[in-house]
Backbone as numpy.savetxt, mean C-alpha at the origin, in Angstrom:
# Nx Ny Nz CAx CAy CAz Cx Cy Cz
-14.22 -13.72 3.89 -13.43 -14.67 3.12 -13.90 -14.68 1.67
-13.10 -14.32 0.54 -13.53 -14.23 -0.52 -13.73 -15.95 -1.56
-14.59 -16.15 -2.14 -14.98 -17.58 -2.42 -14.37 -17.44 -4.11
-14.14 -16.50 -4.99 -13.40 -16.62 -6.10 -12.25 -16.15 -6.31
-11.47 -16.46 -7.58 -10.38 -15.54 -7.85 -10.25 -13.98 -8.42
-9.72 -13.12 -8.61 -9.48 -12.25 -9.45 -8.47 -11.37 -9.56
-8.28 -10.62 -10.65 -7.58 -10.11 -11.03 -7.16 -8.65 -10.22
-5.80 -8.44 -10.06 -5.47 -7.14 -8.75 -4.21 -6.22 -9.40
-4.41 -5.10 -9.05 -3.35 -4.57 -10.29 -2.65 -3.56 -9.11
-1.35 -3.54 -9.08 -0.44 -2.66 -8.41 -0.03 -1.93 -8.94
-0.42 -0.46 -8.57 -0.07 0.98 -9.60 1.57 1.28 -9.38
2.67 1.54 -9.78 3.44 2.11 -10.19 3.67 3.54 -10.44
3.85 4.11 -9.51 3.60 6.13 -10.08 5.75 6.72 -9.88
5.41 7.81 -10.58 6.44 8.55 -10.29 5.89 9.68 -9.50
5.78 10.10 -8.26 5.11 11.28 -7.91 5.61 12.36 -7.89
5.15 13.64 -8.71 5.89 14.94 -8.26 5.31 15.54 -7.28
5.39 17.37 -7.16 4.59 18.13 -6.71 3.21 18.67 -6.86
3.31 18.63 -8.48 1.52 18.86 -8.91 0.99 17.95 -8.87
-0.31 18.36 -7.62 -1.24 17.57 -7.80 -2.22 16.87 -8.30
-2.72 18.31 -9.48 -3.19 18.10 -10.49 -2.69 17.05 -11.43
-2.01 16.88 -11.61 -0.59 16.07 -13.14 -0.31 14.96 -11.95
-0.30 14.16 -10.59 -0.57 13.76 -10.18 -1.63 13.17 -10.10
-2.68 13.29 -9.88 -4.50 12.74 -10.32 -4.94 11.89 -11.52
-4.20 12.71 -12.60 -4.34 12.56 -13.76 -3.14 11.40 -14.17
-2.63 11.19 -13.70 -1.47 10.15 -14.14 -1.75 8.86 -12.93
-2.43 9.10 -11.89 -3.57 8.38 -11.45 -4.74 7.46 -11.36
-5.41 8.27 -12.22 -6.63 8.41 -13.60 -6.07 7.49 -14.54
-5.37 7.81 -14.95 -5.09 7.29 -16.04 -4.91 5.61 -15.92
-4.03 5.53 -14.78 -3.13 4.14 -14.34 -4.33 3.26 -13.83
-5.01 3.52 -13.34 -6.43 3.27 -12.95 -7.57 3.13 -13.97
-7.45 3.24 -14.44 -8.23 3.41 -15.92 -7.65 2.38 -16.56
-6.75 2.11 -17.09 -5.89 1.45 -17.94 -6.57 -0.21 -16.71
-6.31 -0.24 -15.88 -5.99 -1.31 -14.84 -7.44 -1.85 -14.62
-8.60 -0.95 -15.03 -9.90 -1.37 -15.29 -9.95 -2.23 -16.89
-9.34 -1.20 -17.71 -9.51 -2.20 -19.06 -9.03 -3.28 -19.22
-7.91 -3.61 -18.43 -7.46 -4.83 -18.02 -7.99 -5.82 -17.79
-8.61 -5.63 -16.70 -9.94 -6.60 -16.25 -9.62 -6.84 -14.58
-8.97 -5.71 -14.38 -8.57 -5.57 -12.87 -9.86 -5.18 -11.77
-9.92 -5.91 -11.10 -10.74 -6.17 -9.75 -10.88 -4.78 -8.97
-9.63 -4.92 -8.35 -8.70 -3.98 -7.54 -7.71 -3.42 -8.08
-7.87 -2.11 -8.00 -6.28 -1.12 -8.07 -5.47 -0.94 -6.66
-4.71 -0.80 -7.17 -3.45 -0.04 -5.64 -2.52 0.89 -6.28
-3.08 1.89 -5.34 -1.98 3.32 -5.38 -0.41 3.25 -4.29
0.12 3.95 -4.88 0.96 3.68 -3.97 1.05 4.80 -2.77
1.85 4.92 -1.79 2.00 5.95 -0.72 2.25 7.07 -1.16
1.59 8.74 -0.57 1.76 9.72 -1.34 1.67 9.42 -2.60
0.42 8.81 -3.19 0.51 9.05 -4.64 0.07 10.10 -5.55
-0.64 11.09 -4.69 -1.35 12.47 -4.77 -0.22 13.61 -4.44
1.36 13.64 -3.92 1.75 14.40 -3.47 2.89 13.79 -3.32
4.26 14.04 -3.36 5.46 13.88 -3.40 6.47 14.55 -3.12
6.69 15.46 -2.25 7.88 16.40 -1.90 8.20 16.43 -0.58
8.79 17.11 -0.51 9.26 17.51 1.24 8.23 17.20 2.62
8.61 16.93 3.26 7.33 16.95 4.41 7.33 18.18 4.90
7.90 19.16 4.74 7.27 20.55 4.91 5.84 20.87 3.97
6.35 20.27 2.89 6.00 20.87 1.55 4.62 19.91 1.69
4.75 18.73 2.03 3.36 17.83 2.43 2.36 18.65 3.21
2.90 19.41 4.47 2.27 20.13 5.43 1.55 21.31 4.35
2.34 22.04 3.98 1.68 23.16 3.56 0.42 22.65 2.83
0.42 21.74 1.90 -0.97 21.43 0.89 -1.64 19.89 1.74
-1.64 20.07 2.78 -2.36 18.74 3.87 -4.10 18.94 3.36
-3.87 20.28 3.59 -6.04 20.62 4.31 -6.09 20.24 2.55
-5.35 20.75 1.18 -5.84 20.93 0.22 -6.51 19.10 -0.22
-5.03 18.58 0.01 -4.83 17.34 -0.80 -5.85 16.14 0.14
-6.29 16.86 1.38 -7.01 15.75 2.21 -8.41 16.21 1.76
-8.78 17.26 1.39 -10.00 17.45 1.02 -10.50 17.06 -0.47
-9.20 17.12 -1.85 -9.85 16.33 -2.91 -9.66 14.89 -2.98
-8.20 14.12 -1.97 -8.10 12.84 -2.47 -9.41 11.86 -1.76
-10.42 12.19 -1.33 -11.60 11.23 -0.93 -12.17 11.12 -2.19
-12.79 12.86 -2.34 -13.62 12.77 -4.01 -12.77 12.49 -5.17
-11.85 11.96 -5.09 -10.90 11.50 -6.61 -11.10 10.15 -6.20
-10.86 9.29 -5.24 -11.24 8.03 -4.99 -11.99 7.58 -5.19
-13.27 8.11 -4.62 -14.65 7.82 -4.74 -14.90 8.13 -5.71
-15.22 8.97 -6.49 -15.56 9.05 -7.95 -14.90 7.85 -9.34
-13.58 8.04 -8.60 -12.44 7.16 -9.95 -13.10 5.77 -9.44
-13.40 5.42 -8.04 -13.48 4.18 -8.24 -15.41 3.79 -8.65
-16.00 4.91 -8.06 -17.53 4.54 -8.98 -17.77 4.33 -10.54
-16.80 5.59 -11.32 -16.69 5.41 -12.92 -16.18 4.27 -13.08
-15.28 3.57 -12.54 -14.32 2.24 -12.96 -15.63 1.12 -12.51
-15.91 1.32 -11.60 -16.62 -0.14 -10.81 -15.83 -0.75 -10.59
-14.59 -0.53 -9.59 -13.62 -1.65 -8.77 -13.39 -0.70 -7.46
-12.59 -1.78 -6.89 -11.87 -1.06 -5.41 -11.03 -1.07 -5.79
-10.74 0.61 -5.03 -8.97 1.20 -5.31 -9.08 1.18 -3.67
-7.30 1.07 -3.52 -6.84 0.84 -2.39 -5.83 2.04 -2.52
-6.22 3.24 -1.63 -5.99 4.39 -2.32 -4.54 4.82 -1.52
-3.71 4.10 -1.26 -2.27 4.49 -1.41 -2.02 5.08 0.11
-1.86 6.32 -0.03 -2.19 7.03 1.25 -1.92 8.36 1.10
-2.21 8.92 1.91 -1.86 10.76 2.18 -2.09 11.53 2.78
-2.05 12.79 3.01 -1.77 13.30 4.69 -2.97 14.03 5.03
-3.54 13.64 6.34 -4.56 14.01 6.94 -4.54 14.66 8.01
-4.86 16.32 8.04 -4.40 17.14 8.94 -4.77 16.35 10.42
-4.46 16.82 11.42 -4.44 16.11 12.72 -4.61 17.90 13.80
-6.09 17.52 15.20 -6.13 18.63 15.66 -4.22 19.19 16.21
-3.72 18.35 16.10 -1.94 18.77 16.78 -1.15 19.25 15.86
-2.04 20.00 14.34 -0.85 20.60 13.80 0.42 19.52 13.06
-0.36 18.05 13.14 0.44 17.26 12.15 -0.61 17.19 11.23
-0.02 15.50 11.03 -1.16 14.65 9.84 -0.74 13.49 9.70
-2.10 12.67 9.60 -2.25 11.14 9.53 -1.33 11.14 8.05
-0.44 9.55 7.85 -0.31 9.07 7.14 -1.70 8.14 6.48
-2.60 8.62 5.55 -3.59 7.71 5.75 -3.87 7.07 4.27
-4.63 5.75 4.73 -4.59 4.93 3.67 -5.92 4.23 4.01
-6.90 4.05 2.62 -7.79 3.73 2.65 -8.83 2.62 1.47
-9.28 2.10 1.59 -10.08 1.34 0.34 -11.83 1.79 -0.07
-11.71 1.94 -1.42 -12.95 2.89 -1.75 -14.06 1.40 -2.58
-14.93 1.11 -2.52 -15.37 -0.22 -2.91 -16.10 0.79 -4.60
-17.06 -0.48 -5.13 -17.14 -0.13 -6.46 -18.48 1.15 -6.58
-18.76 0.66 -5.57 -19.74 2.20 -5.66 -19.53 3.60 -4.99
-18.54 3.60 -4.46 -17.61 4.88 -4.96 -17.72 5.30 -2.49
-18.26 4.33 -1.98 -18.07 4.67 -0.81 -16.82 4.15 -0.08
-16.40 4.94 0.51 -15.05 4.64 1.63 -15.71 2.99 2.63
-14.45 2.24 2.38 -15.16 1.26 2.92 -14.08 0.78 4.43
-12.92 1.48 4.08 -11.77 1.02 5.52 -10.98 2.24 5.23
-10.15 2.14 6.56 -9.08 3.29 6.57 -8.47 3.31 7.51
-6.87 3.77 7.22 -5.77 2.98 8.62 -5.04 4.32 8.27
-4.63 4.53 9.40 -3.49 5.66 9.63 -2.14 4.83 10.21
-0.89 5.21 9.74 0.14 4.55 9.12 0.88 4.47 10.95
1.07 3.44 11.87 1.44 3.52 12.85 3.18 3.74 13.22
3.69 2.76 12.51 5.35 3.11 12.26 5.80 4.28 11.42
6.35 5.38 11.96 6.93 6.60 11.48 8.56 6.28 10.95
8.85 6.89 9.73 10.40 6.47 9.45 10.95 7.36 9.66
11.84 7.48 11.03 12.48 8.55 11.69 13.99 7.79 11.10
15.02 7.85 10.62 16.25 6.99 10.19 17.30 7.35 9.78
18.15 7.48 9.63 19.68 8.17 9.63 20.16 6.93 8.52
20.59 7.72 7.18 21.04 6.30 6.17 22.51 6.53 5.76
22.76 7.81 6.12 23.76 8.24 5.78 23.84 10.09 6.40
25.08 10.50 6.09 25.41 11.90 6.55 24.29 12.62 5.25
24.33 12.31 4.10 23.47 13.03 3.51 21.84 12.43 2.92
21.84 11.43 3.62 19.97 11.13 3.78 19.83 10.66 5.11
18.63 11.08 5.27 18.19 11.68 6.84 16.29 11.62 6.35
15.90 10.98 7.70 14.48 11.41 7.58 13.79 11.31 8.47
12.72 12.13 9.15 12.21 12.66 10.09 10.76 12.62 9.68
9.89 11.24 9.86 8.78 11.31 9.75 7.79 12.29 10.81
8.14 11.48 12.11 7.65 11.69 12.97 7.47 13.68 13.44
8.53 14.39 12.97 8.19 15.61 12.84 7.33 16.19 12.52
6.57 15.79 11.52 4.99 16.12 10.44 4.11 15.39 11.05
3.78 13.96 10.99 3.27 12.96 11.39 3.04 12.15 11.96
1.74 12.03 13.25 1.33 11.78 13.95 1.03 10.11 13.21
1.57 9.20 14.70 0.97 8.04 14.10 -0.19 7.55 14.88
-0.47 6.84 13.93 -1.76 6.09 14.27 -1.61 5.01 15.17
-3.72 5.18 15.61 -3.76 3.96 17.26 -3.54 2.98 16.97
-2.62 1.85 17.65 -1.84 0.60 17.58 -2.90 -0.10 17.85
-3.80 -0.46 16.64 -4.31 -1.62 16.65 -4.59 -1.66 15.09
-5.17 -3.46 15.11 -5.00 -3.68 13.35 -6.07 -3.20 12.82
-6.12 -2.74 11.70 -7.54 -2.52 10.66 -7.36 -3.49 9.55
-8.62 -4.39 9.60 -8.98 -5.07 8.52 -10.10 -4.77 7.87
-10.43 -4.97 6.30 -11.59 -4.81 5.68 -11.62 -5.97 5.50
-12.91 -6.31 5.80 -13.91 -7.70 5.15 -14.80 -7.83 4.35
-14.16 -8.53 2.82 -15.45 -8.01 1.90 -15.74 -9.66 1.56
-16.74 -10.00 1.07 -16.84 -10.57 0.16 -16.45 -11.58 -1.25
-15.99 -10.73 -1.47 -15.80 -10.38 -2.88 -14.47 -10.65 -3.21
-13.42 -9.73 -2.57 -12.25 -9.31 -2.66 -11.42 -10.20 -1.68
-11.71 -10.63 -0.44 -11.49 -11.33 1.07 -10.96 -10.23 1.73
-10.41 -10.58 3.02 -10.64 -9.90 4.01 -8.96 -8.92 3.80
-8.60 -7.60 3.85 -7.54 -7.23 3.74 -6.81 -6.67 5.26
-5.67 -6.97 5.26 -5.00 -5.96 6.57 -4.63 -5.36 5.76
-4.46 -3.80 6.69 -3.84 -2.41 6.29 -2.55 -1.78 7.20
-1.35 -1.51 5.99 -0.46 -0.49 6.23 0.21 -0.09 5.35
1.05 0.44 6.24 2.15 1.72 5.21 2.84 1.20 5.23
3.82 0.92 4.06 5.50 0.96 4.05 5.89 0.53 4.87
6.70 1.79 5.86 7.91 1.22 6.90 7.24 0.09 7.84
5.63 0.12 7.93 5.45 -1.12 8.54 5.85 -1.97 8.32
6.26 -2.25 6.98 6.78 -3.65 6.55 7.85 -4.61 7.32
8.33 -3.60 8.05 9.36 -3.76 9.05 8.88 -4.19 10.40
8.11 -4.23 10.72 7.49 -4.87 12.29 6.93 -6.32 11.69
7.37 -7.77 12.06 6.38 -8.30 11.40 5.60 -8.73 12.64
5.22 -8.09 13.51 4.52 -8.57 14.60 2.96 -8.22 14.20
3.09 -6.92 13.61 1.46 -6.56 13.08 1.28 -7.22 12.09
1.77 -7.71 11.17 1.54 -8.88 9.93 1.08 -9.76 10.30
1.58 -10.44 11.42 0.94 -11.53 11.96 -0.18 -11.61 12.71
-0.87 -10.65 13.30 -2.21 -10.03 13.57 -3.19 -10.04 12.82
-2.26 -9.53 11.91 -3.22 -9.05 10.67 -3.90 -10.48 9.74
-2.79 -11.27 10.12 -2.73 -12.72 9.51 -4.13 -13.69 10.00
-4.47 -13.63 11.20 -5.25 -14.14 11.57 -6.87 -13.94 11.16
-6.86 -12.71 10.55 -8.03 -13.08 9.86 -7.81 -12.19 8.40
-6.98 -11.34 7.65 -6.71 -11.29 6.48 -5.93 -12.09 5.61
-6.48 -12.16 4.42 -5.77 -12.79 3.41 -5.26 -12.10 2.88
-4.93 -11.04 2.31 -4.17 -10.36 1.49 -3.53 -8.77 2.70
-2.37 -8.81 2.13 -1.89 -7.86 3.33 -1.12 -6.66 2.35
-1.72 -5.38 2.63 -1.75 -4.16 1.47 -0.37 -3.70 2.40
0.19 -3.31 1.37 1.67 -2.48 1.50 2.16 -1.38 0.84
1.04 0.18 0.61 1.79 0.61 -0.43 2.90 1.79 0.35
3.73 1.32 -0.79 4.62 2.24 -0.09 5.96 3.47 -1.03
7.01 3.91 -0.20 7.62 5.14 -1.05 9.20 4.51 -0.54
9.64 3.18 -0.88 10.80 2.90 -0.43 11.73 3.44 -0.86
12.70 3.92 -0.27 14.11 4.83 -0.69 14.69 3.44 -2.02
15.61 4.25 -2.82 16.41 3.55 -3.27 17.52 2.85 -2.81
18.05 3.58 -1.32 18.91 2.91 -0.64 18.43 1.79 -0.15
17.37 1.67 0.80 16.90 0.48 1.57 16.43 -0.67 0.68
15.23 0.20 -0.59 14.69 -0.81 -1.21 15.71 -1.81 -2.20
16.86 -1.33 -2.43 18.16 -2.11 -3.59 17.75 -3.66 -2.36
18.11 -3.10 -1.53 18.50 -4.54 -0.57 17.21 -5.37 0.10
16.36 -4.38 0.90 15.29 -5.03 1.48 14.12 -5.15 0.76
13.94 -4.62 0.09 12.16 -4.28 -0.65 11.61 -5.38 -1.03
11.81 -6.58 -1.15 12.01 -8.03 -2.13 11.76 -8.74 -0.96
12.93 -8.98 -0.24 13.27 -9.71 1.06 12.09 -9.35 1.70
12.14 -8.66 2.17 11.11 -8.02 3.26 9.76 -8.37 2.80
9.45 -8.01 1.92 7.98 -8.69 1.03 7.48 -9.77 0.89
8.56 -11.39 0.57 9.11 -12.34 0.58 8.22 -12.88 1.90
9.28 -12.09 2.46 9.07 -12.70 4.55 7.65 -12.95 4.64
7.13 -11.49 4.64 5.86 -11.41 5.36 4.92 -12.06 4.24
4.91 -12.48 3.60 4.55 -13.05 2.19 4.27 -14.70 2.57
5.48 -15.27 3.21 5.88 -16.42 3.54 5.56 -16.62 4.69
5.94 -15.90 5.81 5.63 -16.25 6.99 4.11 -16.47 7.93
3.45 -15.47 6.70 2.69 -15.57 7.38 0.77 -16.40 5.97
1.66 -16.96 5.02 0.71 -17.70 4.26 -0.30 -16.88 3.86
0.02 -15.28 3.18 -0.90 -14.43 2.42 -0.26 -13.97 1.51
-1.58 -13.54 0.91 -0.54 -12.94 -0.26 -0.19 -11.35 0.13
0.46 -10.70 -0.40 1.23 -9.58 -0.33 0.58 -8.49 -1.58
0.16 -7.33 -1.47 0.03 -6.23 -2.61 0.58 -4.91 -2.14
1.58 -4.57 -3.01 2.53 -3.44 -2.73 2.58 -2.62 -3.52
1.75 -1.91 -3.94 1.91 -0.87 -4.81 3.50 0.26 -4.42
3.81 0.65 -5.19 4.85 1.67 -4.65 5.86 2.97 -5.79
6.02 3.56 -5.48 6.86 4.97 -5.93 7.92 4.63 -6.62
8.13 5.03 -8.23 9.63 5.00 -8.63 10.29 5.93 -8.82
11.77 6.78 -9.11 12.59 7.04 -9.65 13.31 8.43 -8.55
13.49 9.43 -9.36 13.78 10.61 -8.71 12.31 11.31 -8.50
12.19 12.15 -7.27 11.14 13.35 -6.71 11.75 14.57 -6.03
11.75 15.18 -7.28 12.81 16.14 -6.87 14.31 16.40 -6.71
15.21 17.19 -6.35 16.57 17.20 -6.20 17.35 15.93 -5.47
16.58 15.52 -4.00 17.18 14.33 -3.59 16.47 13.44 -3.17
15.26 13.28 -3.51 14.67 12.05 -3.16 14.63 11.06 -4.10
14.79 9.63 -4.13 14.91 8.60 -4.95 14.33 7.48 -4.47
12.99 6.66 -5.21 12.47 5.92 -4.59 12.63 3.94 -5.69
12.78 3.18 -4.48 13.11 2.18 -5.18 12.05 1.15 -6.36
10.81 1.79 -6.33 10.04 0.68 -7.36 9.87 -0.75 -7.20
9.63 -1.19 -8.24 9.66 -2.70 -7.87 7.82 -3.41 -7.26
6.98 -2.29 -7.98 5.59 -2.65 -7.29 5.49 -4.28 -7.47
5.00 -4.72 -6.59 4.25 -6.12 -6.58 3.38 -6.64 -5.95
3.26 -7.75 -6.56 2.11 -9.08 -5.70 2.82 -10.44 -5.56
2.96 -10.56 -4.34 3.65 -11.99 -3.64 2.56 -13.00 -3.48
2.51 -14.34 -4.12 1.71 -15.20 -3.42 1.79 -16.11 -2.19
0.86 -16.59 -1.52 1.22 -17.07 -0.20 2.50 -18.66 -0.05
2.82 -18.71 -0.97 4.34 -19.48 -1.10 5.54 -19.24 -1.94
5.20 -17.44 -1.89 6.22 -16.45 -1.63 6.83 -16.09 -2.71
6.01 -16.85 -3.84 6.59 -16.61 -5.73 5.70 -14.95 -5.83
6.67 -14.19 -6.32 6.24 -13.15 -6.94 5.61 -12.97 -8.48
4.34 -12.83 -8.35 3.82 -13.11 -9.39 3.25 -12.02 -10.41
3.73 -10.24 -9.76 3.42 -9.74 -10.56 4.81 -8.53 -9.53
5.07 -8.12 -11.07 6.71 -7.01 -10.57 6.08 -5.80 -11.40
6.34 -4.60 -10.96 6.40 -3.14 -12.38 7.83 -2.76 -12.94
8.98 -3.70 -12.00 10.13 -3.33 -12.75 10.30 -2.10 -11.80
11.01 -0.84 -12.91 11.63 0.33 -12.63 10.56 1.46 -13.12
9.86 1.38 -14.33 9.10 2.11 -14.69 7.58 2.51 -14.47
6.73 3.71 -14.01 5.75 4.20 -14.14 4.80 2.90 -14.81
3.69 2.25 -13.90 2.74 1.34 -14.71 2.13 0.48 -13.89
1.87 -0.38 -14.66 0.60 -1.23 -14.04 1.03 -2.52 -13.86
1.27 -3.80 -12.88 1.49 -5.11 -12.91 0.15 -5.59 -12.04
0.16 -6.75 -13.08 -1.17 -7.55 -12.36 -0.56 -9.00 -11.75
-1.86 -9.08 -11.08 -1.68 -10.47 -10.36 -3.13 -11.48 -9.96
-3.45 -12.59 -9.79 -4.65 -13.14 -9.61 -4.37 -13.32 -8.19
-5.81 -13.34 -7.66 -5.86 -13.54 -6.09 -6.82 -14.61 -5.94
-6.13 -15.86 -5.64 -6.32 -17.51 -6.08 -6.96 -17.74 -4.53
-7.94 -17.68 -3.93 -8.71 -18.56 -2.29 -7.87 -19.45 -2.80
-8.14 -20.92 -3.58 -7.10 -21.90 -3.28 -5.81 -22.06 -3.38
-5.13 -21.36 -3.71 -3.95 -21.70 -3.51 -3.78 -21.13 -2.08
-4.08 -20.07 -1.79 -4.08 -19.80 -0.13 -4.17 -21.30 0.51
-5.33 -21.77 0.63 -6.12 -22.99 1.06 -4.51 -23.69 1.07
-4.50 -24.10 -0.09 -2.95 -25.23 -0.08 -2.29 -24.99 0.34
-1.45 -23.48 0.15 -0.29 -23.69 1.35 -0.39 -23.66 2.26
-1.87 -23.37 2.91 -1.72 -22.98 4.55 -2.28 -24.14 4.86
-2.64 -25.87 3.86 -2.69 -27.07 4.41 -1.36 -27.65 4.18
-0.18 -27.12 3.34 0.93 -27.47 3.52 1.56 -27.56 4.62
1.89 -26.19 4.99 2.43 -25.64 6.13 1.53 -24.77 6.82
1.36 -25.68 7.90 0.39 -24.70 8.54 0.65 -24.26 9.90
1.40 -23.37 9.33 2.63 -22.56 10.60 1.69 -21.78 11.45
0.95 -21.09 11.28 -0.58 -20.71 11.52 -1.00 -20.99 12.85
-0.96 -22.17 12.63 -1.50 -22.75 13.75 -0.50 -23.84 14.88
0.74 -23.34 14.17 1.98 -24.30 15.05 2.69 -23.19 16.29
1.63 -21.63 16.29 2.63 -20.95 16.85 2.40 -21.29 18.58
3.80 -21.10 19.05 3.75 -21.25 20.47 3.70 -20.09 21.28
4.20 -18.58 20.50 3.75 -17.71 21.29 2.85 -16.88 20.91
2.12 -16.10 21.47 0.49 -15.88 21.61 1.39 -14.06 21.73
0.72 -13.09 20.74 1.16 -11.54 20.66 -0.02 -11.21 21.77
């Protein structure tokens, strides 16, 4: 349970294919989000890598072997925790973890969740997507980090956002509930907000969503909109549409108050 406030910054990326020019626009956003006076960074999903899930497969072994030492290093030079987005971790079956992890200020891996909901989804005759083809999901149970410092976080990906049964798991002993993610432009126009909102509200935490904007490539289009929801569901930090950085404070008391407001928490009648 963390006993002060501070400052939390949700990265904003456009991701291409180079990884390199990827890192570095990374670096950078991360950097910037330290001079700030940011606590915590958040990357968003695939923020090291952005194309096809073929094209994910082919550079898996590469991009799983530098994005630890780009973490760990970026976050020892900075002295904060990055909440490092996620990215693909070969698997003995010839897939790969969706994985997502938090690096603390001295540059060691301190949690790490492999992404359990796969977005297998039909949006139309010409968008289509087939997670589960590449990517193996992860064992159905919650991962929380407990720091100190920061308070206690639940971990996932994106399309989790959509189950709120693990939110509410997660609820019981995290305060802040990490979301970064690569929402389409189709889904996110309508849900990305809402959906954030919910689990934001329902379950009396705050919300950090780092996430992906614009075009990646010929047809992929991702909706933006990084943020931080507080636990009575005011959004208190947006990136808009563009590549960048939005901050937000992470207040113990105001948690405290709404969850002595409404303390739904503890009104529930059914038991997961």
């Amino acid at each position: 349970m963390m006993s002060s406030s501070y400052k939390a910054a949700v990265i904003q990326m456009n991701s291409q294919t180079d990884l390199d020019e990827n890192l570095e626009k990374a670096f950078n956003l991360i950097k910037e989000a330290s001079e700030n006076g940011a606590l915590v960074a958040g990357l968003p999903e695939n923020f090291a890598f952005l194309g096809g899930l073929s094209m994910r497969m082919e550079r898996a072994d590469e991009i799983a072997e530098r994005i630890p030492q780009f973490l760990s290093k970026t976050a020892k030079d900075f002295g904060l925790y990055i909440m490092g987005g996620s990215y693909p971790v070969p698997t003995k079956e010839g897939k790969v973890y969706n994985h997502s992890t938090i690096y603390g200020p001295d540059g060691m891996k301190r949690s790490s969740y492999n992404k359990i909901h796969l977005f297998d989804v039909d949006l139309s005759e010409e968008e289509s997507y087939r997670e589960s083809d590449y990517v193996k999901a992860g064992k159905v149970e919650p991962v929380i980090y407990e720091d100190e410092t920061i308070g206690d976080w639940g971990l996932s990906v994106c399309y989790d956002l959509r189950f709120p049964e693990l939110y509410r798991i997660l609820a019981d002993r995290a305060q802040v509930l990490s979301v970064p993610s690569a929402f389409t432009y189709t889904t996110g126009q309508d849900h990305w907000k809402v959906l954030l909102k919910a689990r934001a509200i329902e379950n009396t935490s705050y919300i950090f969503a780092p996430a992906q904007t614009g075009t990646h490539g010929p047809n992929r289009k991702t909706w933006g909109h990084a943020m931080i929801i507080d636990p009575w569901g005011d959004i208190i930090a947006n990136a808009g549409k563009e590549p960048g950085v939005a901050y937000g404070e992470i207040e113990p008391s105001k948690m405290k108050i709404v969850r002595e407001k409404i303390p739904s928490l503890q009104h529930r009648r059914f038991q997961l």
